[in-house]
Structure formats: structure tokens, C-alpha cells
C-alpha positions in Angstrom: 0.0 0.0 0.0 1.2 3.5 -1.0 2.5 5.4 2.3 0.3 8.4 3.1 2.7 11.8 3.1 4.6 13.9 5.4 2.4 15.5 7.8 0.7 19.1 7.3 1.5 21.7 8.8 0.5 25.8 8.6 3.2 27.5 7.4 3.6 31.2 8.8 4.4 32.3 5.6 2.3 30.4 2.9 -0.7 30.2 4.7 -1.1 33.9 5.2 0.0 35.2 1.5 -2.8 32.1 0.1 -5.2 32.9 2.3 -5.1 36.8 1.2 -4.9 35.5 -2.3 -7.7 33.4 -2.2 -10.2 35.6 -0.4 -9.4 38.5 -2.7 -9.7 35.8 -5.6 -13.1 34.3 -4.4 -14.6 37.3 -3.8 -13.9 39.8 -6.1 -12.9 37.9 -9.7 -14.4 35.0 -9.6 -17.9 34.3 -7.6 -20.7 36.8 -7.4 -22.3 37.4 -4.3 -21.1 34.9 -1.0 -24.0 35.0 0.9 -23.2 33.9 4.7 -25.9 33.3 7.2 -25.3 31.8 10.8 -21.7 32.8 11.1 -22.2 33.4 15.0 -22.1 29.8 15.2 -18.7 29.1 13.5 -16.1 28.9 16.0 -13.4 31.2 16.9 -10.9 28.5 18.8 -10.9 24.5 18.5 -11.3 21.3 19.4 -14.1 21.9 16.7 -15.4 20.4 13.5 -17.2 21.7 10.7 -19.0 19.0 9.1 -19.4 20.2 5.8 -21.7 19.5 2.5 -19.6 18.9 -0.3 -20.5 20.0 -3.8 -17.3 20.7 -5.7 -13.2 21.4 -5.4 -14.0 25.1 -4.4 -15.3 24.3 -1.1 -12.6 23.9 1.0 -11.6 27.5 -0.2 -15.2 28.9 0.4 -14.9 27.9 4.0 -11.5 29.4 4.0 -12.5 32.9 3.6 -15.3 32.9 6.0 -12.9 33.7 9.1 -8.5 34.1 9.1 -8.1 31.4 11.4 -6.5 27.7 9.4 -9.0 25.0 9.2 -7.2 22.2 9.2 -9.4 20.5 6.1 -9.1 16.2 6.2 -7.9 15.6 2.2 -8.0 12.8 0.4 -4.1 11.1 0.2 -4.3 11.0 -3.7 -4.8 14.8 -4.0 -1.0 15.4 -1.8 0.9 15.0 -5.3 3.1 17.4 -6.9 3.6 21.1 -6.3 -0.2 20.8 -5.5 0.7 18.1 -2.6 3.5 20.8 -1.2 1.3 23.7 -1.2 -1.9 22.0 0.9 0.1 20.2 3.6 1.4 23.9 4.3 -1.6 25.1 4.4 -2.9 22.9 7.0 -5.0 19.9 4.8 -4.0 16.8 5.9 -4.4 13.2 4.2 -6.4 10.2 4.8 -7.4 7.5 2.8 -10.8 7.6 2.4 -11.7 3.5 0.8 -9.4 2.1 3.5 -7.8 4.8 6.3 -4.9 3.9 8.3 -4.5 4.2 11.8 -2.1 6.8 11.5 -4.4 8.7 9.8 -6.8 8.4 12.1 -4.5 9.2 15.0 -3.3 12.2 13.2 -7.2 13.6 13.0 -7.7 12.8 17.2 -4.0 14.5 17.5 -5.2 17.9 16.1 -8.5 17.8 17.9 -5.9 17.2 20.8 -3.7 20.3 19.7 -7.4 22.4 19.6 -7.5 22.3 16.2 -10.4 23.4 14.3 -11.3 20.5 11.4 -12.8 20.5 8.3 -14.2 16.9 7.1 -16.5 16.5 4.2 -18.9 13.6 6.0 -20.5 12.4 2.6 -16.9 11.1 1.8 -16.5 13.0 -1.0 -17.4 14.9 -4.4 -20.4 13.0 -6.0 -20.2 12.2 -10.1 -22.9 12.9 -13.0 -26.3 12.8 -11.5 -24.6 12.1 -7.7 -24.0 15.4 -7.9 -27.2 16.9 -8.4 -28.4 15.1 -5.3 -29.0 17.2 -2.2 -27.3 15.6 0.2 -26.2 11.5 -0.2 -25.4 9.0 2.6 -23.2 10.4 5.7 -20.3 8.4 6.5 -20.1 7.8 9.9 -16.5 8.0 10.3 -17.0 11.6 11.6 -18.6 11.2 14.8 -16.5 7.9 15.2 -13.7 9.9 15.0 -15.1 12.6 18.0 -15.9 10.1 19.9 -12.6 8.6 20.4 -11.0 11.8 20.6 -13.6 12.5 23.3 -12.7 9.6 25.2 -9.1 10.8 25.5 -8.2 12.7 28.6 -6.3 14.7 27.0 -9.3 16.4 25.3 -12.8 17.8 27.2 -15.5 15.6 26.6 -18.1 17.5 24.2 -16.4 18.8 20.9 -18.6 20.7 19.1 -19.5 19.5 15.4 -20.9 22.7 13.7 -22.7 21.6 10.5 -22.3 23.6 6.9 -24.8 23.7 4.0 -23.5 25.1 1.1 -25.2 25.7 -2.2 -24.0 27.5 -5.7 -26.5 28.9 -7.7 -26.7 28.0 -10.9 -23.3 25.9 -10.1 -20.2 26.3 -8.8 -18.8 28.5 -11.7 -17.9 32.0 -12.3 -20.1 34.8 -11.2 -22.5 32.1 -9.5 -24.0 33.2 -6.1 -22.7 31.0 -3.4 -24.9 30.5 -0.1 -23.6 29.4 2.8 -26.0 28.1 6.1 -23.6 28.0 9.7 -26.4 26.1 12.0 -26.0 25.9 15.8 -23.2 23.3 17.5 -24.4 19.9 18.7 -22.4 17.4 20.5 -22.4 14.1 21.2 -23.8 14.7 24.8 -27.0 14.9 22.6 -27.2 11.5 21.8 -27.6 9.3 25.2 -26.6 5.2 24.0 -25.5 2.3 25.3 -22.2 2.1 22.9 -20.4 4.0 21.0 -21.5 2.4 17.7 -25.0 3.7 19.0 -24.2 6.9 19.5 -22.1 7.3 16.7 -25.0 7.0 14.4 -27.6 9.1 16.3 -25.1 11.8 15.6 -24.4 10.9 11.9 -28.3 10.9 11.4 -28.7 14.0 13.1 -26.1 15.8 11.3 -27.8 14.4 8.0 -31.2 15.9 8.8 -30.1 19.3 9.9 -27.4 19.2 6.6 -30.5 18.7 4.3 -33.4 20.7 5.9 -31.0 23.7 5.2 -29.7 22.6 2.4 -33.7 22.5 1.1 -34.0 25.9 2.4 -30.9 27.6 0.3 -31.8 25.6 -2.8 -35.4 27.2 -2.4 -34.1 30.3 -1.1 -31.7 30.8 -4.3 -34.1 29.5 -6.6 -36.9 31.9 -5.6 -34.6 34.7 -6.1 -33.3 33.7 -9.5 -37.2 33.5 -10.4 -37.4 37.3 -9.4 
């Protein structure tokens, strides 16, 4: 099996200069409007994770221009190649691989939960293809609250690490001048979900997340369309 790469870091010096970039870029040349609503929710300092809808390669760059603070976004290993491979692990992305993750990978997500890191997974698992696409929201994985809660049941971390879900939407598509929505809802945790194991649990919060992900996503899909219509 191909070794995963070096681990990520956020370089003092890339990171700002491609953040400043990008947020100029996103905003100014290449979408129209970036509609944010909910951004009292997102979360100034970490252990947290954003559990994010995932619609196309833009995304992770949305996100990143929503507050100055890294988030460090979970990458799929076959995208760290090349100069493209350098440039991500400094700006924080770190690898996993998603059909069959290592234990090092895994370790490496509870370790920056541990450092109070603030995470950015994409719980359907990735980008969907053709008509996949189109769908609202597919299937969670529920790797994600797995993950939580045996970062949780360290004592290194506090028990409780907020999972702040993400709806976004691009309207007509995630091209240039489209309008891009984004939906921040409240922090849950997995106090929420009261079970007898973790397996349990683990999927009360992977079905919760699903239905708050696609009532909102419903809402900005109707949301942009009615405007369009105007």
C-alpha cells in the first residue's frame, strides 16, 4: 500500500500570503455574491469540527474565507501529489485514505482535535459524479462522529467537541459569477445523543447531522431559486 505523506503543517508564511490571495480571488474575480448566514455559530478557537456539504473542489476554499483562522481540512491522500501536494500540507489539509484509512491517519485527526485544532471533514466522503451530484445531500459516512468520539474519550481532550454543521449551495453551479450560499447552524455534541455504545451513538449523531445538513440545504436551494425566479 502506498505510504500516506509527510504530515501538514501551517506555514507562517504560505498560509497567510494564500489565504489573502484566495479571499481576494473568491470574492472579487471569480464568484458573485457569498452570501453567509449563521456565522455566529462558526467557531473562533478549536477542538471543533465543521461537518461540511460537499458539492465541488471550491469548497474547501469557500470555508476558508469565511474567518482568518487555518482550518485544518481532512484531504483525500491521492490529492497530496506534486507542487499541488506541497502547497496544501502547508496550508494545514491533511491526508487520509478515504476507501481504507490507516491508523495513522486516524490518529493524526484525534492529535489535532488534541492540539485544539479546528477540522474541516466533508462527511458524505467526497465529491459525487454525473447525476450524484445533483443530489442534495447523499449518505453520511459515519466516520466523523467515530472519530469525535474517540478523541472524546481521551483525557487529553474535554468531553463534548462541538460538530458545527455547513450547508453550502452554488447557484446556478459552482462557476464564475454564481451566487454562493452558505448556512452556519448551531453546535451539537455528542452529549445529545444518550446510548449504550459508542456504535450507538455514533449514528444518532451521523443521522442528526444528515437531517439538519438537508433541511437547510432544502431551504438555500429554495431560497436561491426563488430569487433567481425574481
Amino acid at each position: 500500500m502506498k505510504s500516506l505523506p509527510p504530515r501538514s503543517y501551517v506555514s507562517p508564511w504560505v498560509y497567510p500570503v494564500i489565504s489573502t490571495t484566495n479571499r481576494l480571488f473568491l470574492r472579487r474575480f471569480f464568484f458573485g455574491p457569498i452570501r453567509v448566514q449563521g456565522l455566529e455559530h462558526y467557531p473562533t478557537k478549536g477542538p471543533a469540527v465543521l461537518a461540511i456539504k460537499h458539492y465541488s473542489r471550491w469548497d474547501p476554499l469557500v470555508i476558508a474565507t469565511l474567518k482568518p483562522k487555518a482550518v485544518r481540512f481532512m484531504t483525500n491522500a491521492n490529492q497530496f501529489e506534486g507542487f499541488q501536494g506541497w502547497l496544501i500540507e502547508r496550508l494545514g489539509a491533511f491526508p487520509i485514505d478515504l476507501a481504507r484509512p490507516q491508523k495513522s491517519s486516524i490518529k493524526q485527526t484525534i492529535d489535532l482535535l488534541h492540539q485544539g485544532e479546528i477540522l474541516g471533514i466533508f462527511p458524505e466522503g467526497g465529491i459525487g459524479i454525473g447525476m450524484e451530484r445533483e443530489r442534495l445531500l447523499r449518505s453520511l459516512k459515519p466516520g466523523v462522529a467515530r472519530l469525535i468520539l474517540q478523541a472524546e474519550a481521551s483525557a487529553k481532550v474535554p468531553a463534548a467537541i462541538p460538530i458545527i454543521p455547513i450547508a453550502l449551495h452554488y447557484e446556478p453551479g459552482a462557476q464564475r459569477g454564481a451566487t454562493v450560499w452558505i448556512d452556519i447552524a448551531p453546535p451539537f455534541n455528542s452529549s445529545l445523543f444518550p446510548a449504550d455504545s459508542d456504535k450507538e451513538r455514533a449514528a444518532k449523531m451521523t443521522q442528526y447531522l444528515e437531517d439538519v445538513l438537508r433541511d437547510r440545504l432544502q431551504a438555500l436551494r429554495n431560497h436561491s431559486q426563488e430569487e433567481s425566479e425574481s
